[in-house]
mmCIF file as gemmi writes it, N, C-alpha and C atoms, coordinates in Angstrom:
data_model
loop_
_atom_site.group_PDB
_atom_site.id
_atom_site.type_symbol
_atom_site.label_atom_id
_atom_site.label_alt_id
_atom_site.label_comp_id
_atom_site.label_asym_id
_atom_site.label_entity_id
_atom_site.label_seq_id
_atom_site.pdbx_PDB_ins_code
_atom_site.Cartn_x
_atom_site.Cartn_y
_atom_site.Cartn_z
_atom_site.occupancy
_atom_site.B_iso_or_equiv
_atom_site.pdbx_formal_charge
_atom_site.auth_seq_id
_atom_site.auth_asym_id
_atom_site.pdbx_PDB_model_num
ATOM 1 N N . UNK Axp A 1 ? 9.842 -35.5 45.923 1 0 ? 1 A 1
ATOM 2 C CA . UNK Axp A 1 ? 8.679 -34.646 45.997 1 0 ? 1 A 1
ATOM 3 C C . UNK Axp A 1 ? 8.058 -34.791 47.388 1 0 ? 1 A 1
ATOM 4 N N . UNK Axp A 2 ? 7.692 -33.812 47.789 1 0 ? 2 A 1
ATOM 5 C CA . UNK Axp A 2 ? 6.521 -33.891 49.4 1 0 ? 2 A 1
ATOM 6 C C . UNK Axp A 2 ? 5.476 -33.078 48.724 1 0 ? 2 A 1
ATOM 7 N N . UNK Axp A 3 ? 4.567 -33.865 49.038 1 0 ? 3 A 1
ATOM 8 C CA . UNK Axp A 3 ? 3.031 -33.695 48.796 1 0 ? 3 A 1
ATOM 9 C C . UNK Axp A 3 ? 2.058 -33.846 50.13 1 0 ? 3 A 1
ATOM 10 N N . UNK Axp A 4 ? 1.357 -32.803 50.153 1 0 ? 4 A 1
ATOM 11 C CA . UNK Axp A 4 ? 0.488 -32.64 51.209 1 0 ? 4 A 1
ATOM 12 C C . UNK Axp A 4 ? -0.642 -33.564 51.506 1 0 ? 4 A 1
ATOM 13 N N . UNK Axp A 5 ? -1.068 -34.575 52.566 1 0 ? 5 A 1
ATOM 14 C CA . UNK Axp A 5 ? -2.231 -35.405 51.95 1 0 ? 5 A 1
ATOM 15 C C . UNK Axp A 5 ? -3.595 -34.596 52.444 1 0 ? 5 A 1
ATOM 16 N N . UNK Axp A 6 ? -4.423 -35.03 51.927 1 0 ? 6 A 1
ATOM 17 C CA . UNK Axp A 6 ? -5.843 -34.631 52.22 1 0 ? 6 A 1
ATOM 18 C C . UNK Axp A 6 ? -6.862 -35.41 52.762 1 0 ? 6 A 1
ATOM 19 N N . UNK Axp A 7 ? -7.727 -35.531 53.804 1 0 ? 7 A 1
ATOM 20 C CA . UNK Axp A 7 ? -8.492 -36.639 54.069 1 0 ? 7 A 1
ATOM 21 C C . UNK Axp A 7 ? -7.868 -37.679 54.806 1 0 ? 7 A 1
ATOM 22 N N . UNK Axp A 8 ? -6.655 -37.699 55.286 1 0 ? 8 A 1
ATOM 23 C CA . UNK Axp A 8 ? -6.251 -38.811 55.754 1 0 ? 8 A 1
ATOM 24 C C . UNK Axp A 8 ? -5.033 -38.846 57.081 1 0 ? 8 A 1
ATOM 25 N N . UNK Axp A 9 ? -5.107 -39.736 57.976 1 0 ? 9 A 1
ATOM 26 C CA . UNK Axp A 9 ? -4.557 -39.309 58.801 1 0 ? 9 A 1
ATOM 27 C C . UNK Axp A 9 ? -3.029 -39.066 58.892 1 0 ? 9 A 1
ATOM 28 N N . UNK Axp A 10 ? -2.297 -39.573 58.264 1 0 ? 10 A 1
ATOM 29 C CA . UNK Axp A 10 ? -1.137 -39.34 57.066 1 0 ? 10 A 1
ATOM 30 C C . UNK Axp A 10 ? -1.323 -37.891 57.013 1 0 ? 10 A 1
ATOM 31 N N . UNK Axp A 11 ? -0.255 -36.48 57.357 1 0 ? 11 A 1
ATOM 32 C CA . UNK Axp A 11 ? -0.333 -35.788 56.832 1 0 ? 11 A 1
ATOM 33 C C . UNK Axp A 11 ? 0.384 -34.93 55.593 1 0 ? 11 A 1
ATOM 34 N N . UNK Axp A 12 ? 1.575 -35.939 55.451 1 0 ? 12 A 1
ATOM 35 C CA . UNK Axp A 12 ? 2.596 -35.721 54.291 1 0 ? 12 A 1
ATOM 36 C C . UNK Axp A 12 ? 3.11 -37.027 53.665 1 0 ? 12 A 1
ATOM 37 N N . UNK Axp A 13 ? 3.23 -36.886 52.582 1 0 ? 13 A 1
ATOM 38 C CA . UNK Axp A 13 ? 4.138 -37.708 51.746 1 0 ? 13 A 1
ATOM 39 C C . UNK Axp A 13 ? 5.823 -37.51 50.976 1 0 ? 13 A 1
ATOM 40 N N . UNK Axp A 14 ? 6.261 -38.363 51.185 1 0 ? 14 A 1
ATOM 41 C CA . UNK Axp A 14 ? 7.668 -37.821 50.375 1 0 ? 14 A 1
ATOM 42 C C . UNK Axp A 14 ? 8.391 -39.238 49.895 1 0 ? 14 A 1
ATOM 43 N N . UNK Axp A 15 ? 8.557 -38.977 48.419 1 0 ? 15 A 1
ATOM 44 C CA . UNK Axp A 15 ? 9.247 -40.084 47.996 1 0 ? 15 A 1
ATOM 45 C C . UNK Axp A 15 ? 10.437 -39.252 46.713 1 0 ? 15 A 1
ATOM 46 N N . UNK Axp A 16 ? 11.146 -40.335 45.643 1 0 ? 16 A 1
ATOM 47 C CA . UNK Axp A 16 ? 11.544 -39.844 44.728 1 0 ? 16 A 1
ATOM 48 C C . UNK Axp A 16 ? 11.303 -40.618 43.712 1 0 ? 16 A 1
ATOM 49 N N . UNK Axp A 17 ? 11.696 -40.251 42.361 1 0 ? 17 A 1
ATOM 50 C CA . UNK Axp A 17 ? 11.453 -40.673 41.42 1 0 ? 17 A 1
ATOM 51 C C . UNK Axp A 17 ? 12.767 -41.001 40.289 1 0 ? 17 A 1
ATOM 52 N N . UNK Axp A 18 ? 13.078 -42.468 40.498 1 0 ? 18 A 1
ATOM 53 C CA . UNK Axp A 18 ? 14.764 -42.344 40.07 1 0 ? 18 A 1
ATOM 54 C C . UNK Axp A 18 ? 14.707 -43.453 39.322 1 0 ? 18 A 1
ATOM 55 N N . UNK Axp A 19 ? 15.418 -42.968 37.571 1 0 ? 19 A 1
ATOM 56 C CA . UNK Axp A 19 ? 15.126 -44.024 36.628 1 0 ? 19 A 1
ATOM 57 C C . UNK Axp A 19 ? 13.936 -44.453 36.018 1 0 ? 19 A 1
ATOM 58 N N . UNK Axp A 20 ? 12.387 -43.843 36.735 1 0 ? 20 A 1
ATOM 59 C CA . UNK Axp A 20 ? 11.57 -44.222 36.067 1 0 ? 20 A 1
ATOM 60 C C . UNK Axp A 20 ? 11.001 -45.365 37.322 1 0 ? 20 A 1
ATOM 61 N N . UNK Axp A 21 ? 11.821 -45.12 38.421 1 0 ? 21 A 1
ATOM 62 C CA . UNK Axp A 21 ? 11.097 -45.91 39.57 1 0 ? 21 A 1
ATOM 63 C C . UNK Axp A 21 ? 11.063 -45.097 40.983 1 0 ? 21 A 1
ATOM 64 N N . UNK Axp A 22 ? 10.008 -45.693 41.747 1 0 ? 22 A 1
ATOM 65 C CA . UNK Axp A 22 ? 9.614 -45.086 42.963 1 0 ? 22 A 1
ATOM 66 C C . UNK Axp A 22 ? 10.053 -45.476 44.049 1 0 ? 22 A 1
ATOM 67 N N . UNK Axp A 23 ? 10.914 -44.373 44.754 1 0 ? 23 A 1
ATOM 68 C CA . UNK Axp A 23 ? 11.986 -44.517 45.55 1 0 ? 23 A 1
ATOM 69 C C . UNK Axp A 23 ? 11.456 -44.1 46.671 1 0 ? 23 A 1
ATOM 70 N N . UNK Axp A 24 ? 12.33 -44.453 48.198 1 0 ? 24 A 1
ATOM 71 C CA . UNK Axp A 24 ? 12.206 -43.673 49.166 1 0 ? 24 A 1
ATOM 72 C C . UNK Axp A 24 ? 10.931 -43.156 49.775 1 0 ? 24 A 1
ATOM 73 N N . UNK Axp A 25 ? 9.895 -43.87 49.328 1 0 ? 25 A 1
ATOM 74 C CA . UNK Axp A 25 ? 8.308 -43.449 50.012 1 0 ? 25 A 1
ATOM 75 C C . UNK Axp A 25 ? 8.578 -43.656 51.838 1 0 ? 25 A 1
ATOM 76 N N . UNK Axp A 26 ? 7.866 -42.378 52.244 1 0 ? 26 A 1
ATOM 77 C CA . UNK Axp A 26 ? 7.564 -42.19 53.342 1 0 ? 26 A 1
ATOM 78 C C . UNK Axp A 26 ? 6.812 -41.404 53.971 1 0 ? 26 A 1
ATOM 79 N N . UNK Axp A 27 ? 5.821 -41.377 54.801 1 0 ? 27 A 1
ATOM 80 C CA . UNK Axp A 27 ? 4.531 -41.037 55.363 1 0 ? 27 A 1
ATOM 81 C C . UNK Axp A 27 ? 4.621 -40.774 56.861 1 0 ? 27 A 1
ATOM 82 N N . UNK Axp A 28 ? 4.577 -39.4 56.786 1 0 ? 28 A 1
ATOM 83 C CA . UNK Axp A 28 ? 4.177 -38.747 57.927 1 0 ? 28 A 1
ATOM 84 C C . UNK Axp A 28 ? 2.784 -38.585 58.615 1 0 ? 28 A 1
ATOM 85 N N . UNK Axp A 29 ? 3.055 -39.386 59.738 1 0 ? 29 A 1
ATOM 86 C CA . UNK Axp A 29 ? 1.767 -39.591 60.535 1 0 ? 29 A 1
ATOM 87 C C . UNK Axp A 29 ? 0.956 -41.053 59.836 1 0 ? 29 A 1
ATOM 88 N N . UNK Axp A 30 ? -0.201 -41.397 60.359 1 0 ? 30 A 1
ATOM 89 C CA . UNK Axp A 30 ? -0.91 -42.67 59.79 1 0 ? 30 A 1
ATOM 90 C C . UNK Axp A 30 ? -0.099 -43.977 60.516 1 0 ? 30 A 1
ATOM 91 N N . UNK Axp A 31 ? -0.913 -45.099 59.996 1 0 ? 31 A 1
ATOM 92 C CA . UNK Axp A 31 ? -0.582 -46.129 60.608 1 0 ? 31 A 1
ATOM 93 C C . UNK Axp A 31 ? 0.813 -46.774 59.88 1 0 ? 31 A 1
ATOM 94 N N . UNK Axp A 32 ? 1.302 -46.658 60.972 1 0 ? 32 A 1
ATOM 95 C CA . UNK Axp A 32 ? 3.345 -46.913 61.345 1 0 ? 32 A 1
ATOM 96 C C . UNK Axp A 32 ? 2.951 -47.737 60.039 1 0 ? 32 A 1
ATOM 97 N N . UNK Axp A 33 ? 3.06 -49.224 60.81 1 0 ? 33 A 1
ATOM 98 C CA . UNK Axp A 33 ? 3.538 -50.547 60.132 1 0 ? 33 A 1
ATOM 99 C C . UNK Axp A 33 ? 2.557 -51.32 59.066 1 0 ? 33 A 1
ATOM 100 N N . UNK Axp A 34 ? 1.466 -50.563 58.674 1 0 ? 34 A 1
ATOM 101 C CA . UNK Axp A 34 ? 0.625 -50.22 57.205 1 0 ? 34 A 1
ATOM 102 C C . UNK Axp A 34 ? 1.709 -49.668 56.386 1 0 ? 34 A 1
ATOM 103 N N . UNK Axp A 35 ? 1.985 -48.306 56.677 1 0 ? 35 A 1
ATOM 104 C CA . UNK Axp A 35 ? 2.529 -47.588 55.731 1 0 ? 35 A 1
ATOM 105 C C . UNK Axp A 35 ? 3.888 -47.756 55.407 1 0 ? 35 A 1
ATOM 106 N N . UNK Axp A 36 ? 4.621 -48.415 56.021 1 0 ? 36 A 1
ATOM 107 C CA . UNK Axp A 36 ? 6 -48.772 56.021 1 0 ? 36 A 1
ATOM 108 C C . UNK Axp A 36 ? 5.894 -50.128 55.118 1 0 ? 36 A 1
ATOM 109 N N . UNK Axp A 37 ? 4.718 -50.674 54.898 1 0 ? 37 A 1
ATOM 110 C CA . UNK Axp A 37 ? 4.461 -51.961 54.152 1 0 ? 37 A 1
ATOM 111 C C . UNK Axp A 37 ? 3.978 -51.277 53.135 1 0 ? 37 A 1
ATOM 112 N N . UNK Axp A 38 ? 3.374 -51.02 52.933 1 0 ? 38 A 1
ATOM 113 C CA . UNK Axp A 38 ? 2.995 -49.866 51.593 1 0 ? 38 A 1
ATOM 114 C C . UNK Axp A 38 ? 4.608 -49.503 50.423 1 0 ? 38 A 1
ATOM 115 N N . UNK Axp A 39 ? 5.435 -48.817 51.428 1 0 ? 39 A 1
ATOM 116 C CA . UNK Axp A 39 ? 6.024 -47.997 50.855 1 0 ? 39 A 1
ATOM 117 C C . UNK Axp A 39 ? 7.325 -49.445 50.134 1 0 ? 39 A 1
ATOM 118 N N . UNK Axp A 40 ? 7.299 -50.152 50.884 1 0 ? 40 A 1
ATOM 119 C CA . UNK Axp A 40 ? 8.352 -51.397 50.66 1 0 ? 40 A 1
ATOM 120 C C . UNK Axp A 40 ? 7.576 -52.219 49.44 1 0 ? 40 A 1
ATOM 121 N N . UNK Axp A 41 ? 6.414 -52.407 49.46 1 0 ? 41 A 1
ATOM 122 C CA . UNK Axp A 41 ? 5.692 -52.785 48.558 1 0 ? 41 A 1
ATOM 123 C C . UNK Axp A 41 ? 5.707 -52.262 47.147 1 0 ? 41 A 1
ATOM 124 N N . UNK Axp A 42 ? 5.488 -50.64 47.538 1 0 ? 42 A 1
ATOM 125 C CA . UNK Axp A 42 ? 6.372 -50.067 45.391 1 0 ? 42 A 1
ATOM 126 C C . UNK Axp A 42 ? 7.267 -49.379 45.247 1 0 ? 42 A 1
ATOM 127 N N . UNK Axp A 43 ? 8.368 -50.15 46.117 1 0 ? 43 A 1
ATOM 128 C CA . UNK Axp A 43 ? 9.748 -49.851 45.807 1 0 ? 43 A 1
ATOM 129 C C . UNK Axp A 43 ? 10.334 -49.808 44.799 1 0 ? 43 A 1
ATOM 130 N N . UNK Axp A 44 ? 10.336 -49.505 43.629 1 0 ? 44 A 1
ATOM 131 C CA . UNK Axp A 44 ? 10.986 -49.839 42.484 1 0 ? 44 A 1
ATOM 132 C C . UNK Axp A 44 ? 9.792 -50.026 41.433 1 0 ? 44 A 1
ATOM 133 N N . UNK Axp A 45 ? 8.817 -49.661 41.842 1 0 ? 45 A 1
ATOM 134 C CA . UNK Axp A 45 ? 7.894 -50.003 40.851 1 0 ? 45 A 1
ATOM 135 C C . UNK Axp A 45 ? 7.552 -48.751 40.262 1 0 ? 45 A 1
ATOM 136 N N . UNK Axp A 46 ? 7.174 -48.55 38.483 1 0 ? 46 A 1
ATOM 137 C CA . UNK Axp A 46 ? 6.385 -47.474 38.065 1 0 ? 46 A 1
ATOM 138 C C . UNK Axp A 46 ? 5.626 -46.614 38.42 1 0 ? 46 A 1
ATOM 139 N N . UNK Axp A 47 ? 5.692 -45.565 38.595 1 0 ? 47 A 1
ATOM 140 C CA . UNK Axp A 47 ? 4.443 -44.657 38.907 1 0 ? 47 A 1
ATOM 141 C C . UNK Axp A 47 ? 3.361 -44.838 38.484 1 0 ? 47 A 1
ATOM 142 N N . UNK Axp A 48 ? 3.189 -45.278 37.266 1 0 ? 48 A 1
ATOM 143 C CA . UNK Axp A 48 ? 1.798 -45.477 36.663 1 0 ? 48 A 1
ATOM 144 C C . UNK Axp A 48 ? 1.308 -47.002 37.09 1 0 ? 48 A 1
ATOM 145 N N . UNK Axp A 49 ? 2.079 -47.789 37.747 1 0 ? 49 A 1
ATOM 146 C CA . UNK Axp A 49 ? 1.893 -48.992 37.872 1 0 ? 49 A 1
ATOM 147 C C . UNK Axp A 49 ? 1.224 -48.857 39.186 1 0 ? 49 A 1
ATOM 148 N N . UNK Axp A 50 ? 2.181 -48.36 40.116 1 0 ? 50 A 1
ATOM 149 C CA . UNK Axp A 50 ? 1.397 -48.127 41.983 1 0 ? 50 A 1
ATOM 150 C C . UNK Axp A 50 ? 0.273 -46.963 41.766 1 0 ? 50 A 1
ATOM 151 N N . UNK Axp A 51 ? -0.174 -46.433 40.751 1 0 ? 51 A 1
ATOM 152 C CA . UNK Axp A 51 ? -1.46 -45.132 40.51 1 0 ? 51 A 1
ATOM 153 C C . UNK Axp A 51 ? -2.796 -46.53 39.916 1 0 ? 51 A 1
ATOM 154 N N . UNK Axp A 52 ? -1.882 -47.055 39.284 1 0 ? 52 A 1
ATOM 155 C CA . UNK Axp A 52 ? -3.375 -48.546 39.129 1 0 ? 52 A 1
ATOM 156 C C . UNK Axp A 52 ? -3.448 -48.92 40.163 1 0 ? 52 A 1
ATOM 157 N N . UNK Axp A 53 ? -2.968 -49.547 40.864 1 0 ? 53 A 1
ATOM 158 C CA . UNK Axp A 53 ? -3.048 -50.407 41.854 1 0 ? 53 A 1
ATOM 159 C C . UNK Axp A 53 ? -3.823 -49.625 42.782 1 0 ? 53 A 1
ATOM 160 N N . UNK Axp A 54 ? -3.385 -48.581 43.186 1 0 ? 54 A 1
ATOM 161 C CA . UNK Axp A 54 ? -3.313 -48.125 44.951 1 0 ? 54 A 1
ATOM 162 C C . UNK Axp A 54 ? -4.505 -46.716 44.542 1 0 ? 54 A 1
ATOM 163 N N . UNK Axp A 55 ? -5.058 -46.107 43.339 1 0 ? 55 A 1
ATOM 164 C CA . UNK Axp A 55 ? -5.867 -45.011 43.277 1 0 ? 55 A 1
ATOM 165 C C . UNK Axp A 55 ? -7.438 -45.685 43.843 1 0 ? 55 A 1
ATOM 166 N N . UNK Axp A 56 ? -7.751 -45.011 44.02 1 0 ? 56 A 1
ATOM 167 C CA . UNK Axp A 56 ? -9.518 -45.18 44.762 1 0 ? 56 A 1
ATOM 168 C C . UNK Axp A 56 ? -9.489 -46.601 45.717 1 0 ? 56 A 1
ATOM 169 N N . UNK Axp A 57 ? -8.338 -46.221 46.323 1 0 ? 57 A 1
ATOM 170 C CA . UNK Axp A 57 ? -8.627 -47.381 47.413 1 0 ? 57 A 1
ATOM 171 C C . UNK Axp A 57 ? -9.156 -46.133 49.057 1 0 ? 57 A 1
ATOM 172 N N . UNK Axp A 58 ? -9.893 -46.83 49.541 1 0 ? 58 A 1
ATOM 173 C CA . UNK Axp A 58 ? -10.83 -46.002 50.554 1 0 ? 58 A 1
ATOM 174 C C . UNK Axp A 58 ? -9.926 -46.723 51.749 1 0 ? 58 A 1
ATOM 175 N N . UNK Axp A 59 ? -10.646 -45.692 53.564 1 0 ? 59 A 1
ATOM 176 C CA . UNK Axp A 59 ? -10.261 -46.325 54.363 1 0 ? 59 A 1
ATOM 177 C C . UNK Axp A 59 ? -11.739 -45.991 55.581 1 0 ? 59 A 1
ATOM 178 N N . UNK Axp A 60 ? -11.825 -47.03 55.848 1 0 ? 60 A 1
ATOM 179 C CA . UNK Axp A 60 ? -13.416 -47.272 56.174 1 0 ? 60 A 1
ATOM 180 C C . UNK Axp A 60 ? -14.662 -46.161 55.39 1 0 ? 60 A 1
ATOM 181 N N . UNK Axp A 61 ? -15.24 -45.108 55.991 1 0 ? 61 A 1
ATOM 182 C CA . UNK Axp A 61 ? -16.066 -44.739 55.718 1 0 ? 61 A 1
ATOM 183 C C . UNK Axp A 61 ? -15.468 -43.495 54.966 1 0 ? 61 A 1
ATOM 184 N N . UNK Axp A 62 ? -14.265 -43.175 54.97 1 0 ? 62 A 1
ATOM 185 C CA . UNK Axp A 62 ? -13.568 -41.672 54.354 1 0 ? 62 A 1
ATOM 186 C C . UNK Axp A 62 ? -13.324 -42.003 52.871 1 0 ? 62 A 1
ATOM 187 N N . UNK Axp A 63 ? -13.498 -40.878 51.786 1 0 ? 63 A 1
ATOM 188 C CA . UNK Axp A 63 ? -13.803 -41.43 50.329 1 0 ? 63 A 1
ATOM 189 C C . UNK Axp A 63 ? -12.289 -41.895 49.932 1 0 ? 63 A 1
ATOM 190 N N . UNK Axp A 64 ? -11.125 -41.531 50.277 1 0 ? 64 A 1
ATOM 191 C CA . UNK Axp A 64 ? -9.753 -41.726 50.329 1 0 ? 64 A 1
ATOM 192 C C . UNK Axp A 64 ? -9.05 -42.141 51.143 1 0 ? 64 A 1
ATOM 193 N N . UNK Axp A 65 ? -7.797 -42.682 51.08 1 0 ? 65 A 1
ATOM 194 C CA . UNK Axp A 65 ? -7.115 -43.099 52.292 1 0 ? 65 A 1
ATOM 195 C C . UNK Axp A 65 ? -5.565 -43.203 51.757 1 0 ? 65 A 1
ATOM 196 N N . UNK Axp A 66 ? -4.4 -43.437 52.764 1 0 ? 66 A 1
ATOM 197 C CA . UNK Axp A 66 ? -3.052 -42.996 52.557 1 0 ? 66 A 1
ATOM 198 C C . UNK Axp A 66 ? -2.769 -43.828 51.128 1 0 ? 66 A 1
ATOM 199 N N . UNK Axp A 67 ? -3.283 -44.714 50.767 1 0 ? 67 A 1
ATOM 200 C CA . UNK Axp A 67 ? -2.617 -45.181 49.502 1 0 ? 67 A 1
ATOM 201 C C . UNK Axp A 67 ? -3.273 -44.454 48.435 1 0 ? 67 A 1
ATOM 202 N N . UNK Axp A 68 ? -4.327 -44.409 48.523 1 0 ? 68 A 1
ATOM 203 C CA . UNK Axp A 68 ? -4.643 -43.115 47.546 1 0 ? 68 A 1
ATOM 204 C C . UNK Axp A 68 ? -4.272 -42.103 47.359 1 0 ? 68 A 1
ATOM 205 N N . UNK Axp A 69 ? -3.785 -41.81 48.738 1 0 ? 69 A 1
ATOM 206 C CA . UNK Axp A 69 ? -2.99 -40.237 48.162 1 0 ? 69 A 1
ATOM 207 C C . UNK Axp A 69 ? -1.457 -40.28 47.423 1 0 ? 69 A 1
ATOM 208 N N . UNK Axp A 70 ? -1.15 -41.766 47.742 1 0 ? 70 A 1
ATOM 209 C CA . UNK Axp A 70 ? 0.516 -41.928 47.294 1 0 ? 70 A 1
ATOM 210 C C . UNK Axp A 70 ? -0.353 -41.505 45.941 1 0 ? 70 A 1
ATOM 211 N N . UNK Axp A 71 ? -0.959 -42.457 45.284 1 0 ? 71 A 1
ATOM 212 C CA . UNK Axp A 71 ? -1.503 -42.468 44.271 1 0 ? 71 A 1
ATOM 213 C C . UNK Axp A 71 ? -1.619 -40.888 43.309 1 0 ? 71 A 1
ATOM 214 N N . UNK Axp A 72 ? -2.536 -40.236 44.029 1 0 ? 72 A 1
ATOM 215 C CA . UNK Axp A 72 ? -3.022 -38.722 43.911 1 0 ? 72 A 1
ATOM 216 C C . UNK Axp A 72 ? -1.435 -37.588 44.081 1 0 ? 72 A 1
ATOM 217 N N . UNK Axp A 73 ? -0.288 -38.109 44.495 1 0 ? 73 A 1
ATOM 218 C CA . UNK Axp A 73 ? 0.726 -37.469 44.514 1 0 ? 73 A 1
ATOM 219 C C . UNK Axp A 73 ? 1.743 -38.038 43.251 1 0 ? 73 A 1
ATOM 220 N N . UNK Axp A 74 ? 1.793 -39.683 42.884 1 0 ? 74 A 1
ATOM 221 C CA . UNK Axp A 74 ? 2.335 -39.823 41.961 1 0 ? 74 A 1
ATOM 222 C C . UNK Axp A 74 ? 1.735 -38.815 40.54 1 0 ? 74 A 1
ATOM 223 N N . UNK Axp A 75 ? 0.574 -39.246 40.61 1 0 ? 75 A 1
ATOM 224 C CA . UNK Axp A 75 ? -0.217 -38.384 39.492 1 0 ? 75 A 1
ATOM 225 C C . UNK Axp A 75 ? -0.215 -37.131 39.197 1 0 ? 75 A 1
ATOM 226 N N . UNK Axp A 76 ? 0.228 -36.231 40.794 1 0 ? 76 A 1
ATOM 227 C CA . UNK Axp A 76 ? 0.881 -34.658 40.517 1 0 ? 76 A 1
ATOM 228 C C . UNK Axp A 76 ? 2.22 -34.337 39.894 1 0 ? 76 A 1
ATOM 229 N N . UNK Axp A 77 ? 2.963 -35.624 40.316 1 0 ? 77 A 1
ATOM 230 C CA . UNK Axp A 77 ? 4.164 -35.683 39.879 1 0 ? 77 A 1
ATOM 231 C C . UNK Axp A 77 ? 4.366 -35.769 38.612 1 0 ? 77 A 1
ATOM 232 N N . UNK Axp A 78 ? 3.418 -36.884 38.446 1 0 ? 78 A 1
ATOM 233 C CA . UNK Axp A 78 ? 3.756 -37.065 36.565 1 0 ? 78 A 1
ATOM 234 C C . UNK Axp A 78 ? 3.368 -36.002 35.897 1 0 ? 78 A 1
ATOM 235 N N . UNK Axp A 79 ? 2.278 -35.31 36.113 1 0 ? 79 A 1
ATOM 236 C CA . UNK Axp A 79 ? 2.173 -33.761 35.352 1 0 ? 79 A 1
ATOM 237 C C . UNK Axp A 79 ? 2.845 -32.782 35.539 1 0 ? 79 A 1
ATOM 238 N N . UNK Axp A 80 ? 3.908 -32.666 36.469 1 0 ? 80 A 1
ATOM 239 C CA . UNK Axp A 80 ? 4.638 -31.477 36.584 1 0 ? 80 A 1
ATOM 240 C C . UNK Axp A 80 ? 5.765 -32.027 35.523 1 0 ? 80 A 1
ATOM 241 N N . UNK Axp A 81 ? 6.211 -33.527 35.521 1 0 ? 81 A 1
ATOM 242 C CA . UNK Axp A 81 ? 7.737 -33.827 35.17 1 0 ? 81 A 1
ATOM 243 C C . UNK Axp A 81 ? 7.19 -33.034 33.308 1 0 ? 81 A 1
ATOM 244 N N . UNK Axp A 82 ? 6.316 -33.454 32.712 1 0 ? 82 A 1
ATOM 245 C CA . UNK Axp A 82 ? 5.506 -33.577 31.9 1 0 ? 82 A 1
ATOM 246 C C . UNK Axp A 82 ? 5.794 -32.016 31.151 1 0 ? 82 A 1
């Protein structure tokens, strides 16, 4: 899936969803070696598991930030598969 982000300097997302785990995350634009730690971080993990973790996390003063949107894109995902 590629999902558009909003609010953040990140302007795309793209990962997959294989087996019931979260594959291949990667982030266009935003901070390199944040987001490359991010994405290695829920490698293999549930969608609903990295949407607990990583939803309403902020980045300084902006109400959202790139892990939130992984978040806000897993959550589009799960309603379309749905």
């Amino acid at each position: 899936m590629v999902y558009k982000t909003k609010g953040t300097c990140s302007v795309e997302i793209s990962f997959d969803v294989i087996d019931g785990a979260v594959k291949n995350v990667k982030f266009v634009g935003g901070c390199n070696g944040n987001l490359k730690g991010i994405s290695a971080l829920v490698d293999g993990m549930k969608p609903e598991d990295v949407i607990s973790k990583l939803e309403g996390t902020t980045c300084g003063f902006k109400p959202t930030s790139c892990p939130d949107q992984l978040a806000s894109a897993l959550k589009e995902y799960l309603a379309s598969a749905n």
